[in-house]
Residue frames relative to the residue before (quaternion, step in Angstrom):
aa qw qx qy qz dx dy dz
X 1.0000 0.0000 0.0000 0.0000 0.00 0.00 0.00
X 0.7650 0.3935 -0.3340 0.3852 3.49 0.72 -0.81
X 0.2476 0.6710 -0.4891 0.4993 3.65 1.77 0.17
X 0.8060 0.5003 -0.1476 0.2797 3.44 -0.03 -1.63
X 0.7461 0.4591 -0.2162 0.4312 2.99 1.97 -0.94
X 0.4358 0.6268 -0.3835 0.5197 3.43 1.76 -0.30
X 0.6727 0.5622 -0.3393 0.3410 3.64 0.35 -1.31
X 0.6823 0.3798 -0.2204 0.5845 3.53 1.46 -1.42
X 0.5164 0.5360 -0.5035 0.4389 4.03 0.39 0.40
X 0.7171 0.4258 -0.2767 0.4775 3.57 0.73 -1.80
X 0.6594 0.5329 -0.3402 0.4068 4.21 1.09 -0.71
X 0.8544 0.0494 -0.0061 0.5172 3.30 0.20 -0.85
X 0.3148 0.6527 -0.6621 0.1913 3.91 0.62 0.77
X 0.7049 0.5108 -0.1906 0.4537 3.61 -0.58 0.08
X 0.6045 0.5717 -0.3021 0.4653 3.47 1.20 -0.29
X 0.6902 0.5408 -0.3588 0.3201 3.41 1.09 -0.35
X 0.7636 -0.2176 0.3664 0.4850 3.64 -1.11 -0.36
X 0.7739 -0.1753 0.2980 0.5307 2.96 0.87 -2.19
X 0.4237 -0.6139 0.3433 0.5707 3.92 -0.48 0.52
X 0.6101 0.4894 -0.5786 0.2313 3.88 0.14 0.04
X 0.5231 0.5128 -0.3991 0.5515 3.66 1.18 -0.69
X 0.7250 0.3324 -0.4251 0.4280 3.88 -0.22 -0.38
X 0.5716 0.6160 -0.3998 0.3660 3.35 0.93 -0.80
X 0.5947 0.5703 -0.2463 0.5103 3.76 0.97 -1.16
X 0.8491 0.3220 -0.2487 0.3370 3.24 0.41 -1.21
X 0.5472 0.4373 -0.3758 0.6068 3.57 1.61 0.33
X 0.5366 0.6195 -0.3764 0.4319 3.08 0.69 0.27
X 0.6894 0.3839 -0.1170 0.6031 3.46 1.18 -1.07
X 0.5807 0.4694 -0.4355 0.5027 3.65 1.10 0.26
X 0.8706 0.2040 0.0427 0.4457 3.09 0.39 -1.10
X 0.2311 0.9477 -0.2100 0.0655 2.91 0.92 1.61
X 0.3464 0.6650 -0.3281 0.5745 2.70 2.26 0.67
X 0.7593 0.4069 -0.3639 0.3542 3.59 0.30 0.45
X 0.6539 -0.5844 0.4371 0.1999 3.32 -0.68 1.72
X 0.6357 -0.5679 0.4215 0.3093 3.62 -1.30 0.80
X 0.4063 0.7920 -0.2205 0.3989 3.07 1.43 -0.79
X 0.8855 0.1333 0.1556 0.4170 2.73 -0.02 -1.60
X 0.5094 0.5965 -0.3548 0.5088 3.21 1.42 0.81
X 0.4769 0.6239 -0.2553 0.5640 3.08 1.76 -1.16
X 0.6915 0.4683 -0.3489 0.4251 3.44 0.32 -1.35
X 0.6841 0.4431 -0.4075 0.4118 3.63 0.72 -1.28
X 0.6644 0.5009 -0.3907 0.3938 3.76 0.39 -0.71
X 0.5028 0.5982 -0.3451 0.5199 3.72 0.94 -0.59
X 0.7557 0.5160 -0.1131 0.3871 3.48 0.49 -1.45
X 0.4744 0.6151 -0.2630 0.5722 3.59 1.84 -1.22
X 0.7377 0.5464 -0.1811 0.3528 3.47 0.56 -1.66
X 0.5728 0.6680 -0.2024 0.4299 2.78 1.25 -1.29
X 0.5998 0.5977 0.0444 0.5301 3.38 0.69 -1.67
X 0.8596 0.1225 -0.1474 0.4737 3.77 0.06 -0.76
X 0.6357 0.3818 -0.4438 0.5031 3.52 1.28 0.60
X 0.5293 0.5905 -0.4309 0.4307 3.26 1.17 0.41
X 0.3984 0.6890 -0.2574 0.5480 3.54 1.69 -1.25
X 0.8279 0.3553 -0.2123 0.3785 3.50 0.08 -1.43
X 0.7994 0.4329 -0.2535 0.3305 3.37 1.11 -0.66
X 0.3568 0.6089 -0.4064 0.5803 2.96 2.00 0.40
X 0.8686 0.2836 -0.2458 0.3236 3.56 0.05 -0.48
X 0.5304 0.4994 -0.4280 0.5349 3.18 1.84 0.93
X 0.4377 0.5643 -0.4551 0.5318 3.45 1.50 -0.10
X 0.8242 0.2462 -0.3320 0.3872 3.82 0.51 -0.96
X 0.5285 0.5273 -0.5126 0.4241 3.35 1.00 -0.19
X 0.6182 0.4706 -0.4162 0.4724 3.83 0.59 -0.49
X 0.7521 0.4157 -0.2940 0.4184 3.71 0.31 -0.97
X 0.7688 0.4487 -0.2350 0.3902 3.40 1.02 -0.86
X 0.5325 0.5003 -0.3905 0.5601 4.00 1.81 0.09
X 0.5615 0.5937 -0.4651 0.3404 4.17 0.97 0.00
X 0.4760 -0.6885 0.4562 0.3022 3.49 -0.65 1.11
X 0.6783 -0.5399 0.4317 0.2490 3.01 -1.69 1.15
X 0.1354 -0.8341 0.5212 0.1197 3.79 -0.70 0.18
C-alpha cells in the first residue's frame, strides 16, 4: 500500500488548490496508514522526484552538446 501511496504523491502532488486539500484527499485513500508511515512515504516521493529531476538535467545537459 505504501508503494501505491508514493506513486499517488509523485502523480498528482501539485494538482491541488493547496497541499492541505491534497493532503486530505490522500488521506481518505489511504486510510490504513499510520502518520508514520505516511511521512516516510512523502520523504520517499521526495526522495524519488529529485532524483527524476536530476536525471533529466543530466540529459538535458548531455543531450544540448554539439555533435562532433
Amino acid at each position: 500500500m505504501q508503494e501505491r501511496l508514493i506513486s499517488y504523491i509523485i502523480e498528482t502532488y501539485g494538482k491541488y488548490g493547496n497541499a492541505w486539500e491534497w493532503l486530505y484527499a490522500a488521506r481518505k485513500l489511504f486510510p490504513g496508514l499510520s502518520a508514520p508511515q505516511f511521512s516516510e512515504a512523502l520523504r520517499e516521493a521526495g526522495r524519488r522526484a529529485k532524483e527524476h529531476a536530476r536525471e533529466l538535467e543530466s540529459f538535458e545537459t548531455n543531450s544540448n552538446r554539439p555533435v562532433r
